[in-house]
C-alpha positions as CSV (number, residue, x, y, z in Angstrom):
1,X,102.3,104.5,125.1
2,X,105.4,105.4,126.7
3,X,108.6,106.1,125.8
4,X,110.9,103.3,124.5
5,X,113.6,102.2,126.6
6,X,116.8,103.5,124.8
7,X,119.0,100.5,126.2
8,X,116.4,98.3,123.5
9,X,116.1,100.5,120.2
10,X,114.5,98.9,117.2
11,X,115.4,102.2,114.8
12,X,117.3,105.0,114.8
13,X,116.4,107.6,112.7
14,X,117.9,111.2,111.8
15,X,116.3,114.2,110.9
16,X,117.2,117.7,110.1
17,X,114.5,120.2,110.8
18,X,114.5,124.1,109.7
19,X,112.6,127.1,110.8
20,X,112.3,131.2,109.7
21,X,112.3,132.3,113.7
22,X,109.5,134.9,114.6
23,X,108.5,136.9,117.6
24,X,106.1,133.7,118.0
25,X,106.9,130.8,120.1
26,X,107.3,128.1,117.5
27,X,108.0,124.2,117.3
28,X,111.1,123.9,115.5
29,X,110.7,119.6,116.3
30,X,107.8,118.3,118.7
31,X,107.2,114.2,119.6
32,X,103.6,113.7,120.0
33,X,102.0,112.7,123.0
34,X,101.0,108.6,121.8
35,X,103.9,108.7,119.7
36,X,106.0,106.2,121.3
37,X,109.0,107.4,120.8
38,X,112.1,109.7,122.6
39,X,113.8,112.6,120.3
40,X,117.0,112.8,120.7
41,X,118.4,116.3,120.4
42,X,122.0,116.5,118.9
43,X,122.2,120.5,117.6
44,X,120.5,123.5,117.7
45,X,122.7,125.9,115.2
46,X,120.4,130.2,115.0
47,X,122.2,132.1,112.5
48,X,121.3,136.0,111.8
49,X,120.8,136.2,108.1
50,X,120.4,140.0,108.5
51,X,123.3,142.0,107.2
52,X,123.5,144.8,109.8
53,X,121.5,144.4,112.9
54,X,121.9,141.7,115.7
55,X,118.7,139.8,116.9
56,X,118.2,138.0,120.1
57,X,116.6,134.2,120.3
58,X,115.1,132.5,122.8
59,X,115.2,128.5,123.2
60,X,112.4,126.8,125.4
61,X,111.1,123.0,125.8
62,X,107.5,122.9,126.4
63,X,106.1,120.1,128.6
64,X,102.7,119.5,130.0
65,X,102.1,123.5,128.7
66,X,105.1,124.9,130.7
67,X,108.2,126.6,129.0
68,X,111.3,125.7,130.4
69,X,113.8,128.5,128.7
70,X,117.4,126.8,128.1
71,X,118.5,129.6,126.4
72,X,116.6,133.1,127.4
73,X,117.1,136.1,124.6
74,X,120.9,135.5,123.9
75,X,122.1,137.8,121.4
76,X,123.0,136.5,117.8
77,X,125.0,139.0,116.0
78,X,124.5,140.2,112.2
79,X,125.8,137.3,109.9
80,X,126.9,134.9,112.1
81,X,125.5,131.7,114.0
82,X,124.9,130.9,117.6
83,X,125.1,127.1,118.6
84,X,122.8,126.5,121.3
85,X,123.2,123.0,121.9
86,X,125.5,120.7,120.6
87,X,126.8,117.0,120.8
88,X,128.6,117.6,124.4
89,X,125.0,118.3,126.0
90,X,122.3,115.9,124.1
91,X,118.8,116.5,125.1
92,X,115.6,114.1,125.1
93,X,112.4,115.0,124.4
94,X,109.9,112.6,125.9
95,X,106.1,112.3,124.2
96,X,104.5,115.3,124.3
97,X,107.3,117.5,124.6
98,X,108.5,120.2,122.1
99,X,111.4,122.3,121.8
100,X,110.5,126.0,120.2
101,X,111.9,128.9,118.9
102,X,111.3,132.9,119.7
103,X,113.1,135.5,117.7
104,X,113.4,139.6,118.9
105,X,112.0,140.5,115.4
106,X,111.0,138.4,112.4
107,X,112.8,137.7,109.6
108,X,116.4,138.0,110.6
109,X,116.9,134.4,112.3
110,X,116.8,130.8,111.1
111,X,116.8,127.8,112.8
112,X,118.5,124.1,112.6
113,X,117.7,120.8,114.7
114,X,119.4,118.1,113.7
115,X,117.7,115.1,116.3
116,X,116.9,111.3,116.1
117,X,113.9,109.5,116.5
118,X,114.4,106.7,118.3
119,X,111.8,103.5,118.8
């Protein structure tokens, strides 16, 4: 099925999705490929919950098993957050897309997507 015109919604729904970051490439929000729907992409917040050492992230969306880097190892200093994308720049994932996550070392970054599904 393919994805619904926006111009003639039935339902708008937000989510809020979370992720631990790792060294791994990792799906912090994917729309399946029948899903018939568009994601619509309103934040990306990283913040470096590590006390003393910065840690770089990495943003791609991954379509048709390509990764398209939007943000390519940008470094998020110790105790602070990085916002990748925000409500000025709004991005649409169409079905089958995802939009992942890759850390420079585990456990010092976690993600926040906040996105709609629309139908």
């Amino acid at each position: 099925m393919a994805a619904p015109n926006i111009l003639q919604v039935s339902t708008i729904t937000g989510k809020t999705s979370v992720l631990a970051v790792t060294t791994t490439a990792t799906d912090i929000v994917a729309n399946a490929a029948s899903s018939g729907t568009v994601l619509k992409i309103n934040a990306v917040i990283i913040a470096n919950i590590n006390g003393t050492t910065p840690a770089d992230v990495t943003i791609d969306l991954f379509r048709g098993g390509v990764a398209y880097r939007l943000v390519s190892t940008i470094a998020v200093l110790q105790d602070s957050t990085f916002i990748a994308l925000g409500r000025d720049y709004p991005l649409y994932l169409e079905e089958g897309d995802s939009l992942r996550l890759t850390a420079s070392a585990n456990s010092m970054l976690t993600g926040l997507c906040s996105y709609e599904v629309i139908s």
